[in-house]
C-alpha positions as CSV (number, residue, x, y, z in Angstrom):
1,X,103.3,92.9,145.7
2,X,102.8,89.2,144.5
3,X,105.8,88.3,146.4
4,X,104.1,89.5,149.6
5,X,100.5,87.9,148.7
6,X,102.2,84.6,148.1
7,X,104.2,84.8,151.8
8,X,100.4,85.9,153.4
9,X,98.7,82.8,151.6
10,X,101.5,80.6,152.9
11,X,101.2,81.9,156.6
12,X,97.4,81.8,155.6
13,X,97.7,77.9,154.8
14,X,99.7,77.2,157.3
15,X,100.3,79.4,160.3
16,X,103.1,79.2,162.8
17,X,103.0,77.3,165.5
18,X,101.3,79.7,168.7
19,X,100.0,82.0,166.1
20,X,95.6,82.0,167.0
21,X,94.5,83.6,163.7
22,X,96.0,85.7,160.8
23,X,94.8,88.9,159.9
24,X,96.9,90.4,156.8
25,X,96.8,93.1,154.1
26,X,98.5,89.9,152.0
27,X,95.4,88.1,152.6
28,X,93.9,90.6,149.6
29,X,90.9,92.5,149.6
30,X,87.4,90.6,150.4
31,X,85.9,91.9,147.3
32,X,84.9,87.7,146.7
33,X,83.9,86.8,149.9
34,X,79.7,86.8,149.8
35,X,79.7,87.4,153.8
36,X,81.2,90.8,152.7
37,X,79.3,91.5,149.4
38,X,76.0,92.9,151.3
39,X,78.2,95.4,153.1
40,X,80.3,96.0,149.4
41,X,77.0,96.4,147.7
42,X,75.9,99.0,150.4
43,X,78.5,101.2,150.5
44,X,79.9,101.0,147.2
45,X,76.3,101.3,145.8
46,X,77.3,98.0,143.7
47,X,74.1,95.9,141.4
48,X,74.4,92.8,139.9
49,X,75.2,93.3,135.8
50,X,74.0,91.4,132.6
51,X,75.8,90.2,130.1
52,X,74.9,92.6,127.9
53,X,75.7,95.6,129.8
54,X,79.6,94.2,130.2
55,X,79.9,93.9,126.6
56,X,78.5,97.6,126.0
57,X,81.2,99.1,128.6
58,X,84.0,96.7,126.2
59,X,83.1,98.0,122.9
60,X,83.0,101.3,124.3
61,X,86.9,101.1,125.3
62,X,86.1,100.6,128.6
63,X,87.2,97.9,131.3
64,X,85.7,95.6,133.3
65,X,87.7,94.3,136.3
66,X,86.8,91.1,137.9
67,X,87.3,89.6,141.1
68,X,87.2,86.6,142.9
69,X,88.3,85.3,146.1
70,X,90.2,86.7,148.8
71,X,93.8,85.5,148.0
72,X,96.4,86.1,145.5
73,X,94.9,82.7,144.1
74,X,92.2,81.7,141.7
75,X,90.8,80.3,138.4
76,X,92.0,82.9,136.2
77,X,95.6,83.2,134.9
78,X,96.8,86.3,136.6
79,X,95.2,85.0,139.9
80,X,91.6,86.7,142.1
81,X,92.1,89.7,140.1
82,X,92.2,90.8,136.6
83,X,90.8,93.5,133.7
84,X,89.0,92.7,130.5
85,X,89.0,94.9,127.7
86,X,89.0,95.0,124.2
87,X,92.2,93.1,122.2
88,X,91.3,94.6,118.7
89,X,91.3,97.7,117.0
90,X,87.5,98.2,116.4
91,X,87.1,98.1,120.4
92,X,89.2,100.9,121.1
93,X,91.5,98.3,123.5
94,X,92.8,100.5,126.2
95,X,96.1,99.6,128.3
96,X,94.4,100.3,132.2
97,X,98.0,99.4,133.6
98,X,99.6,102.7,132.1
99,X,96.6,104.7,131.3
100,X,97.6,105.0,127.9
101,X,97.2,103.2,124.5
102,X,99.2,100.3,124.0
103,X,100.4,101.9,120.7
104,X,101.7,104.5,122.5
105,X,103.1,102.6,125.9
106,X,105.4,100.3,123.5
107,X,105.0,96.7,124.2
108,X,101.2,95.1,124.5
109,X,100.2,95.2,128.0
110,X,98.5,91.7,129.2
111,X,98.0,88.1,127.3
112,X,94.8,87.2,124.8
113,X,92.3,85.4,126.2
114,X,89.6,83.5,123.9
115,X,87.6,80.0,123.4
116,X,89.9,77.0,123.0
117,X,88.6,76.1,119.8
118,X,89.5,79.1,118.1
119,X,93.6,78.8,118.4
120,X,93.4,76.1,115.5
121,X,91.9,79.0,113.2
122,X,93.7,82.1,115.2
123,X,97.4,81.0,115.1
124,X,99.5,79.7,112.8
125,X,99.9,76.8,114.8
126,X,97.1,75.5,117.4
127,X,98.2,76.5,121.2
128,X,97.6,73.7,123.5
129,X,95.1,74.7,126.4
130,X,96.7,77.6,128.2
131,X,94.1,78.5,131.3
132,X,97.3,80.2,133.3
133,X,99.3,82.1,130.1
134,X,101.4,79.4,129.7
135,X,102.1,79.8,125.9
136,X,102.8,81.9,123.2
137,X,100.9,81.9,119.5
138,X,101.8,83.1,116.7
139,X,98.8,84.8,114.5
140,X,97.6,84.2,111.4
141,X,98.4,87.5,108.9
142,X,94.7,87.6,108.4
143,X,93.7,88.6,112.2
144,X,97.1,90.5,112.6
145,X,95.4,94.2,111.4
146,X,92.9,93.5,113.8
147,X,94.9,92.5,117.1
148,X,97.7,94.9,116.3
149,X,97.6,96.4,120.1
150,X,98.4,93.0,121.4
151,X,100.9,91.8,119.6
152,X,104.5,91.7,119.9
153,X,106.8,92.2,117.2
154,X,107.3,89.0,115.7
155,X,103.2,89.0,115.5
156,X,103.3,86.7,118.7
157,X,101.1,87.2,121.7
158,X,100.6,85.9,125.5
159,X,96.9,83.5,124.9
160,X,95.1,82.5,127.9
161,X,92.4,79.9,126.6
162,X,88.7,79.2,128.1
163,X,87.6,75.3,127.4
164,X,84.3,74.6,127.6
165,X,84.6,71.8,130.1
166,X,85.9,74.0,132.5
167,X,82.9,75.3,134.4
168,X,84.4,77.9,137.0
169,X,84.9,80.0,134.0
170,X,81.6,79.2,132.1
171,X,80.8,83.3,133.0
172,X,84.1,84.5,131.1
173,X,83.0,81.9,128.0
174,X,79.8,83.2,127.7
175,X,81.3,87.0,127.9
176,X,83.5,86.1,125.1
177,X,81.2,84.3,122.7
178,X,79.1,86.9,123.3
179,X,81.5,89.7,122.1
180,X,82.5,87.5,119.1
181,X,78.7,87.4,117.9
182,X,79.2,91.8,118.3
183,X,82.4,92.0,117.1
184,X,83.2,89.6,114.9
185,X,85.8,87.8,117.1
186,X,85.1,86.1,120.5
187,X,89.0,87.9,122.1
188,X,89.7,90.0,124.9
189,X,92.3,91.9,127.2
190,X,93.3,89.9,130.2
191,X,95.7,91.9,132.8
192,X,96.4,92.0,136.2
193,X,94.3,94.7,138.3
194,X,96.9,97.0,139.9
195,X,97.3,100.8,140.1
196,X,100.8,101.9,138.1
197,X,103.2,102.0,140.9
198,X,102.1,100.6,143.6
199,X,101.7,97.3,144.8
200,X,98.3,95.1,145.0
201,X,97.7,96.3,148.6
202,X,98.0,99.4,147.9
203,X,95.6,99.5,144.8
């Protein structure tokens, strides 16, 4: 669990005293680490994917989970590990945490993520820049029809922003704008990437 990752990345950072080397579940899965991707590619029969090809698995209702790293640490909001998927009605957005529609789970599972500059048109006040789900927006009634499987009650919603000037995530930009030129808006799903149930080890 994240409480477990974040004790391994401590012992990680800095390990007791008489302690030669750590080798821990806690340390995450080396699905990041390019000394391990060969052997990934190999077994998994893994290829690299364009652009395109993601955005034709979201508008499907599929997924796409990315990871990066080794440790319960990274650029992205939820940390190495997360899911995309589509955030509005016309792409089928489909709640990979339960296995069911958010609709039908209850609450929206997992935060907003889009372009910076679109939160002055999106919400009915501008969110400030948000890269870790640090705020809430409120949106507009026009684009509420639209995300209703994200939003919470009071038409609010967890937004995790991409800025341009940040280049580490220069890959998720470019997946969004892309979308928004299919779709009509450049939003997606953001969650953790866990099995129901179980912790992250274990997933």
């Amino acid at each position: 669990n994240d409480a477990g990752i974040a004790m391994g990345m401590l012992r990680w950072a800095d390990p007791p005293s008489g302690v030669a080397s750590l080798s821990s579940a806690f340390l995450g899965l080396p699905l990041g680490d390019l000394a391990a991707l060969p052997t990934l590619v190999r077994v998994c029969g893994g290829r690299p994917a364009n652009m395109d090809e993601l955005v034709e698995i979201l508008r499907r209702g599929g997924s796409v989970g990315v990871a990066r790293g080794r440790a319960e640490v990274g650029p992205v909001g939820l940390g190495h590990r997360v899911v995309l998927s589509g955030a509005t009605t016309a792409m089928r957005p489909f709640n990979s945490s339960s296995g069911v529609p958010p609709a039908t789970a209850g609450l929206p599972q997992g935060a907003l993520v889009l372009p910076l500059n679109l939160s002055r048109t999106l919400f009915l006040s501008p969110v400030p820049v948000s890269p870790h789900q640090s705020f809430i927006g409120f949106v507009q009634p026009a684009f509420r029809a639209a995300l209703q499987p994200m939003l919470y009650p009071d038409h609010s919603v967890v937004v995790q922003t991409v800025s341009e000037a940040d280049t580490e995530q220069a890959w998720l930009l470019a997946l969004l704008l892309r979308v928004g030129h299919m779709e009509g808006l450049p939003v997606l799903s953001i969650r953790s990437l866990r099995h129901p149930k179980r912790p992250l080890v274990g997933s």
